[in-house]
Backbone as CSV, one residue per row, in Angstrom:
resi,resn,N_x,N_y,N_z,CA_x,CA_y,CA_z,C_x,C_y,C_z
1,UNK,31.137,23.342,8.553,30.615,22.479,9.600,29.430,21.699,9.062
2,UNK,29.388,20.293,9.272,28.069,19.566,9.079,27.505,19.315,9.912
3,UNK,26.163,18.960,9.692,25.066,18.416,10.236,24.135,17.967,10.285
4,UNK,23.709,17.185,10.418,22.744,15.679,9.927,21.206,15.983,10.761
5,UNK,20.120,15.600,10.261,18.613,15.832,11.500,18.327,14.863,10.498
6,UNK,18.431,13.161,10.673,17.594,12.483,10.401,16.773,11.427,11.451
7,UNK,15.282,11.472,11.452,14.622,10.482,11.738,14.638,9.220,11.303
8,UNK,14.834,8.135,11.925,13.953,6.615,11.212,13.938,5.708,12.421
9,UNK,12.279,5.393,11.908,11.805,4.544,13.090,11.050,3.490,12.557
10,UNK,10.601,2.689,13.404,9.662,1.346,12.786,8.465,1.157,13.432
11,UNK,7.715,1.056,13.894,6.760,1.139,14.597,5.083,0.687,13.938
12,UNK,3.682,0.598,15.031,2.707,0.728,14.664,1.852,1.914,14.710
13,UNK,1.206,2.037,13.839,0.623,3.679,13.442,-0.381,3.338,14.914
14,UNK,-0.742,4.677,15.918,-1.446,4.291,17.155,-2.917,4.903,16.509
15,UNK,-3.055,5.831,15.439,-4.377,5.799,15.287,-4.520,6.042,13.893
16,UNK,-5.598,6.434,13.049,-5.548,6.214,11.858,-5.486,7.551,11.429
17,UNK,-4.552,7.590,10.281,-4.087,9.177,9.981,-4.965,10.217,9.746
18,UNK,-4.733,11.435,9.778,-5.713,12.705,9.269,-5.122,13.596,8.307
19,UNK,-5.812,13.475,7.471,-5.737,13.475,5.897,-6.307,15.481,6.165
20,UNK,-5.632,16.410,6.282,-6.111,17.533,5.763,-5.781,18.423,4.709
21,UNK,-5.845,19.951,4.698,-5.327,20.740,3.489,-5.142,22.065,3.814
22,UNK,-4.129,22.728,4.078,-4.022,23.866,4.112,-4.746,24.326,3.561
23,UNK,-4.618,26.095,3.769,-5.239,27.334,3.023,-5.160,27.290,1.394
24,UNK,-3.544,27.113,1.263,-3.094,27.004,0.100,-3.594,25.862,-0.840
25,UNK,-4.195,25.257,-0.422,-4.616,23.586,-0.770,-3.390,22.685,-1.092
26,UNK,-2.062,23.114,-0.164,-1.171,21.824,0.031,-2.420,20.809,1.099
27,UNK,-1.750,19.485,0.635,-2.418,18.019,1.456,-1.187,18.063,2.558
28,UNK,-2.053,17.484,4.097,-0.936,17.213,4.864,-1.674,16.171,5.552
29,UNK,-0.898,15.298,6.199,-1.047,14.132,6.656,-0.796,13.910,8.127
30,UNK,-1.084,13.953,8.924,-0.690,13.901,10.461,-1.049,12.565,11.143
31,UNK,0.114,11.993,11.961,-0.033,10.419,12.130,0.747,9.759,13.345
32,UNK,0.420,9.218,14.164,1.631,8.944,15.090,1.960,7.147,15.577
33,UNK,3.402,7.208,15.920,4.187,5.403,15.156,4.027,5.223,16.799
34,UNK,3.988,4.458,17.346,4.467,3.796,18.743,5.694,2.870,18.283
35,UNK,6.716,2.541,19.283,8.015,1.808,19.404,7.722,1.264,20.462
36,UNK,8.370,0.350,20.487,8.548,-0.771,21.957,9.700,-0.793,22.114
37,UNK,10.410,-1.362,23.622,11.419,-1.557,23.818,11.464,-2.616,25.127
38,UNK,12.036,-3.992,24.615,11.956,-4.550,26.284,13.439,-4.742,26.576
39,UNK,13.925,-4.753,27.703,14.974,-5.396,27.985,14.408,-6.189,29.724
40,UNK,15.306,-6.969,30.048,15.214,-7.398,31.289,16.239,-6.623,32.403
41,UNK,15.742,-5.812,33.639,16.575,-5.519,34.747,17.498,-6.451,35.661
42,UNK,17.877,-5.313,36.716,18.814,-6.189,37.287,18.607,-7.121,37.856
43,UNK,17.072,-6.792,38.315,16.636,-8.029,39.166,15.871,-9.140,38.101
44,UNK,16.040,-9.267,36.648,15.918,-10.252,36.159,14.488,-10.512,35.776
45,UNK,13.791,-9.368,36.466,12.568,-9.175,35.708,12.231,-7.967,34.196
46,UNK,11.154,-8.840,33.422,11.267,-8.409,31.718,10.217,-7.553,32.120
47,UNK,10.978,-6.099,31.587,10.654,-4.665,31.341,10.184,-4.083,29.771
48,UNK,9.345,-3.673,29.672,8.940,-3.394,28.392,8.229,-1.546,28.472
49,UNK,8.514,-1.011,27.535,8.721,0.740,27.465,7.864,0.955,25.771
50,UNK,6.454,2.440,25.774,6.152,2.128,24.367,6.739,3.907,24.496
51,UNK,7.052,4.357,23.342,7.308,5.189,23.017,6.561,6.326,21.902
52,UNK,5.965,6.752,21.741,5.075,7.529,20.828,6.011,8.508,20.031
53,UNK,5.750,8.522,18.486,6.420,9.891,17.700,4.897,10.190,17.016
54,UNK,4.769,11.377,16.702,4.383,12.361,15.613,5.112,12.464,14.731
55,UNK,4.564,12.504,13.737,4.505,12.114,12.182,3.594,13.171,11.445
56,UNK,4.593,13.934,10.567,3.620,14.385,9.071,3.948,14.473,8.026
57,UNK,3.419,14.084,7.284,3.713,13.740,5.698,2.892,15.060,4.843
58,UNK,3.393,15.379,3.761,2.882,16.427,3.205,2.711,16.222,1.005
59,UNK,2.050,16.493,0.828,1.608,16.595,-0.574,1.154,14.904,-1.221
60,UNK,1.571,14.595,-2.047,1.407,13.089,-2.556,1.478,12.268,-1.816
61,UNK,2.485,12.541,-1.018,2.888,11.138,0.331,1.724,11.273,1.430
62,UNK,1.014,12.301,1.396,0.168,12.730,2.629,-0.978,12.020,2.006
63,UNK,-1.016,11.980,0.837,-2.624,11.296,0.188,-2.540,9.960,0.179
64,UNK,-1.154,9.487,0.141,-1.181,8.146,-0.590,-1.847,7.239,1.496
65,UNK,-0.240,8.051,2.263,-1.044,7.753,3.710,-2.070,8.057,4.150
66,UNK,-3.052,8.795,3.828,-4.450,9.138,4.553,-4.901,7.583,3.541
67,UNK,-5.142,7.274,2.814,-5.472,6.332,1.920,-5.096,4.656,2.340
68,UNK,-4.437,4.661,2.206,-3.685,3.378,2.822,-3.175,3.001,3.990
69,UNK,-2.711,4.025,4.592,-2.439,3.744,6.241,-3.211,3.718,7.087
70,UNK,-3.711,2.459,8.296,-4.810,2.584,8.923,-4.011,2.272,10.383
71,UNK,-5.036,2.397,11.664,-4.248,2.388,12.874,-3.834,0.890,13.076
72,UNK,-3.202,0.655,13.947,-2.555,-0.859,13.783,-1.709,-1.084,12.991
73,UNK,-1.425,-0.321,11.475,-0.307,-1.013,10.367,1.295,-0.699,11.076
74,UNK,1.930,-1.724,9.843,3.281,-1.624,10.759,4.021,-0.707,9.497
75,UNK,4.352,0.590,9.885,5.153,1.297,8.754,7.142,1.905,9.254
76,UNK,7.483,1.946,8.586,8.845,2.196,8.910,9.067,3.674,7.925
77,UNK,9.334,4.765,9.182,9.132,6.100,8.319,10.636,6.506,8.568
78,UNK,10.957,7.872,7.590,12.371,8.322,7.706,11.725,9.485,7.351
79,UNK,12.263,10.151,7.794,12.738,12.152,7.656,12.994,12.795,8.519
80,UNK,13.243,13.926,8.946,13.590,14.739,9.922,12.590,15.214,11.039
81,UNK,13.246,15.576,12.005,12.749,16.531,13.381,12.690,17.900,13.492
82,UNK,11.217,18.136,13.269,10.557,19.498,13.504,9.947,19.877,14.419
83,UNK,10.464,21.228,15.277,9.665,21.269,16.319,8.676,23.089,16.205
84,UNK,7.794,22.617,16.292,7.160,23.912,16.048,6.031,24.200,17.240
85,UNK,6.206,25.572,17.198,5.547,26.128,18.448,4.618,27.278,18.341
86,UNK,3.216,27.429,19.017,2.543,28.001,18.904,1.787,28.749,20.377
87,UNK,0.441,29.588,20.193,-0.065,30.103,21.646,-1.183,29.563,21.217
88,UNK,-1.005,28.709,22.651,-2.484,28.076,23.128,-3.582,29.354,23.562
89,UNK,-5.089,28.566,23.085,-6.286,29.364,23.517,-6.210,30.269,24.784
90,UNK,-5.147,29.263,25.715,-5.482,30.015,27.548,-4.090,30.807,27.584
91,UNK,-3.385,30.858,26.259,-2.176,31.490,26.316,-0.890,31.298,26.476
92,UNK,-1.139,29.977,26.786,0.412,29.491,26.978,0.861,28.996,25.532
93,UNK,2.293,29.316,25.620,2.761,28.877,24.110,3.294,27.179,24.654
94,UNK,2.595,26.604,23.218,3.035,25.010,23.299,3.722,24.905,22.085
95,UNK,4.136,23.671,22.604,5.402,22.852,21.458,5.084,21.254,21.056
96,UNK,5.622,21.256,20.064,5.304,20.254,19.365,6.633,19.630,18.271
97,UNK,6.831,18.865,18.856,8.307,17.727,17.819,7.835,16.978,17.190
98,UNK,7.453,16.252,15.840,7.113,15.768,14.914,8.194,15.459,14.002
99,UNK,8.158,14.374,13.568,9.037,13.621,12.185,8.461,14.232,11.094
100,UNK,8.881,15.168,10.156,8.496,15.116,8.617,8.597,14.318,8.100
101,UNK,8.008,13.351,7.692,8.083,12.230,6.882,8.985,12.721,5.360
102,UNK,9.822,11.537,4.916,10.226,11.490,3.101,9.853,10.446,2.876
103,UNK,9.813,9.324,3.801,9.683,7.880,2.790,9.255,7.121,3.980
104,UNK,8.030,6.740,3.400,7.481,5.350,4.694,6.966,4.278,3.615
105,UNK,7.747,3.321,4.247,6.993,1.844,4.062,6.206,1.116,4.671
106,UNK,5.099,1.002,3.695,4.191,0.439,4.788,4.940,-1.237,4.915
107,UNK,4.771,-2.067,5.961,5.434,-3.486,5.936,4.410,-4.213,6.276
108,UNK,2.868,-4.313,6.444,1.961,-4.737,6.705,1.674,-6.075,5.201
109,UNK,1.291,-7.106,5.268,1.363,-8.001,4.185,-0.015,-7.507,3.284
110,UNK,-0.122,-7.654,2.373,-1.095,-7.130,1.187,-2.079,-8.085,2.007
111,UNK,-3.539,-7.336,2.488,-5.353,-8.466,2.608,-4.935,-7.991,4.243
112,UNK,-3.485,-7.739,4.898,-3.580,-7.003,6.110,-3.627,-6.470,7.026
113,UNK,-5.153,-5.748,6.282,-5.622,-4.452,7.164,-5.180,-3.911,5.939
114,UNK,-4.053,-2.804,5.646,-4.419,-1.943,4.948,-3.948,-2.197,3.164
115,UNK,-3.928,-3.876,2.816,-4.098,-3.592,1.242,-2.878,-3.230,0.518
116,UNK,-1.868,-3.085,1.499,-0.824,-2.290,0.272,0.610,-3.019,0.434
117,UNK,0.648,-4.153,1.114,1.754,-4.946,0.669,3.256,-4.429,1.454
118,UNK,4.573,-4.458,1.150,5.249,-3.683,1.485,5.451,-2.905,-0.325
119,UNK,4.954,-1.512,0.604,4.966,-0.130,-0.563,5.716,0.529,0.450
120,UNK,7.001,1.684,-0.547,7.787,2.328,-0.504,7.129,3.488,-0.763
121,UNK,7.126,4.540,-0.506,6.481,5.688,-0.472,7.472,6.721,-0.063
122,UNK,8.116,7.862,-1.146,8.463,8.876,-0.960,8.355,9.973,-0.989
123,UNK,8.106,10.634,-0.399,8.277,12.779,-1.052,8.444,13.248,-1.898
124,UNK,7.523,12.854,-3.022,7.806,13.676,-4.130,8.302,15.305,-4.174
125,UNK,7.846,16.261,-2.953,8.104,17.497,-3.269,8.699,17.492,-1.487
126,UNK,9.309,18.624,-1.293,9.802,19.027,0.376,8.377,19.617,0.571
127,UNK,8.464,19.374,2.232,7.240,19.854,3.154,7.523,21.322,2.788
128,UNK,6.761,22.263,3.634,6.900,23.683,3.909,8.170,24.371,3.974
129,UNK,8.007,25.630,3.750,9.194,26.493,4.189,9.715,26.120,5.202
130,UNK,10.881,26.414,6.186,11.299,26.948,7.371,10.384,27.444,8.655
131,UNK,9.812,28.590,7.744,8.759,29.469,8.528,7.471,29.218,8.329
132,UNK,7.252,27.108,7.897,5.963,26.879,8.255,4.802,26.937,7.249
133,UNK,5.288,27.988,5.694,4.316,28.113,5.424,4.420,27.033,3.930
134,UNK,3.414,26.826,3.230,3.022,25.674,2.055,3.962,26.079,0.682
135,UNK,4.816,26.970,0.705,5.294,27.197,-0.110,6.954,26.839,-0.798
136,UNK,7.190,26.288,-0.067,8.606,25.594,0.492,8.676,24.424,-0.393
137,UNK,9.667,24.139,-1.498,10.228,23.078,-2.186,11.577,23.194,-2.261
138,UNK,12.321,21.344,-2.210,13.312,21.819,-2.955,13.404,22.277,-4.395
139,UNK,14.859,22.245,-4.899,15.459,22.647,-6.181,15.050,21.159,-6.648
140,UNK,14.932,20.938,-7.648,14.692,19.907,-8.931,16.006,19.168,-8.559
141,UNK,17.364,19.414,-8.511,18.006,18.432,-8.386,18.642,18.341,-7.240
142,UNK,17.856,18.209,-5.710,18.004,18.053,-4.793,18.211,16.499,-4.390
143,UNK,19.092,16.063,-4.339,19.416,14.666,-4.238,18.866,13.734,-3.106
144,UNK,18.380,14.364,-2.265,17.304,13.441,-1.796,15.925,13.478,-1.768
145,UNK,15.483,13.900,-2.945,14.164,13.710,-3.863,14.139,13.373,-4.160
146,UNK,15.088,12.762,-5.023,15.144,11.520,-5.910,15.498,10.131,-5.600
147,UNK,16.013,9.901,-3.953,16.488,8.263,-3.669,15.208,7.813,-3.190
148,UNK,15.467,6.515,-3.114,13.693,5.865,-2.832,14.190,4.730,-1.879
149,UNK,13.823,4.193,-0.873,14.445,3.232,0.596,13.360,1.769,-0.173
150,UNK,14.389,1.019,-0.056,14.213,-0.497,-0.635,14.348,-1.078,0.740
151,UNK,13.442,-2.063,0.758,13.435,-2.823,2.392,14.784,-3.855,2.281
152,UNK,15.393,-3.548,1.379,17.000,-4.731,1.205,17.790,-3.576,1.945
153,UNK,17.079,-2.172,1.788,18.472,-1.232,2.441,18.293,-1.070,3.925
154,UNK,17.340,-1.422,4.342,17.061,-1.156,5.660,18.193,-2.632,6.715
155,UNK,18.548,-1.743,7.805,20.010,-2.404,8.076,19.597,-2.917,9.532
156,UNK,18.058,-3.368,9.271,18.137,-4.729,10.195,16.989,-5.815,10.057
């Protein structure tokens, strides 16, 4: 049986990323894209919808975005949907769905805002384990470690 969990979205970053570091001193990157959507209703009036994702990027890709990505840029990210859950201070357990980032482009023009042109940016290493913790890579010849997203491949 197969099964696919990929993210990709386009959007503007809504605030400017946070650049931290685990225990382990993996880098992680935490960041979130807004989407728009308008269409017009029945009654012919134009409707417009913003949508918010969470975003985290982890190791090289997490530095290069704490670095270069600022709030306002326009980036187009891809990777998967993680939802992880924890107990809040007052006890209630919360949840949280987030995109792991593999590859964001920033599409913002080089002078701006953030300087970096359209740059391709991938995952050099996989985020975390399964179970969350900094120790989690793929195998060396894990085949999507190695493809890199060209804005000619993007299919619109």
């Amino acid at each position: 049986m197969y099964s696919l969990n990929r993210a990709t979205i386009l959007g503007n970053v809504t605030r400017d990323p946070e650049l931290r570091q685990t225990a382990s001193g993996q880098r992680v990157c935490s960041f979130s894209v807004a989407t728009n959507r308008a269409w017009t209703d029945a009654s012919g009036a134009k409707q417009e919808q913003a949508e918010f994702h969470n975003a985290v990027a982890w190791g090289k890709l997490a530095e290069i975005i704490g670095s270069y990505v600022k709030k306002g840029s326009k980036v187009y990210v891809e990777g998967r949907l993680q939802t992880r859950d924890w107990q809040g201070q007052d006890g209630v357990k919360r949840y949280r769905t987030e995109i792991v980032a593999d590859n964001v482009i920033m599409l913002d023009r080089a002078g701006a805002g953030t300087g970096a042109g359209n740059a391709a940016l991938r995952a050099p290493a996989a985020p975390p384990a399964e179970d969350g913790s900094a120790s989690g890579s793929p195998p060396k010849d894990d085949p999507a470690v190695e493809q890199e997203i060209r804005v000619e491949d993007i299919p619109f």
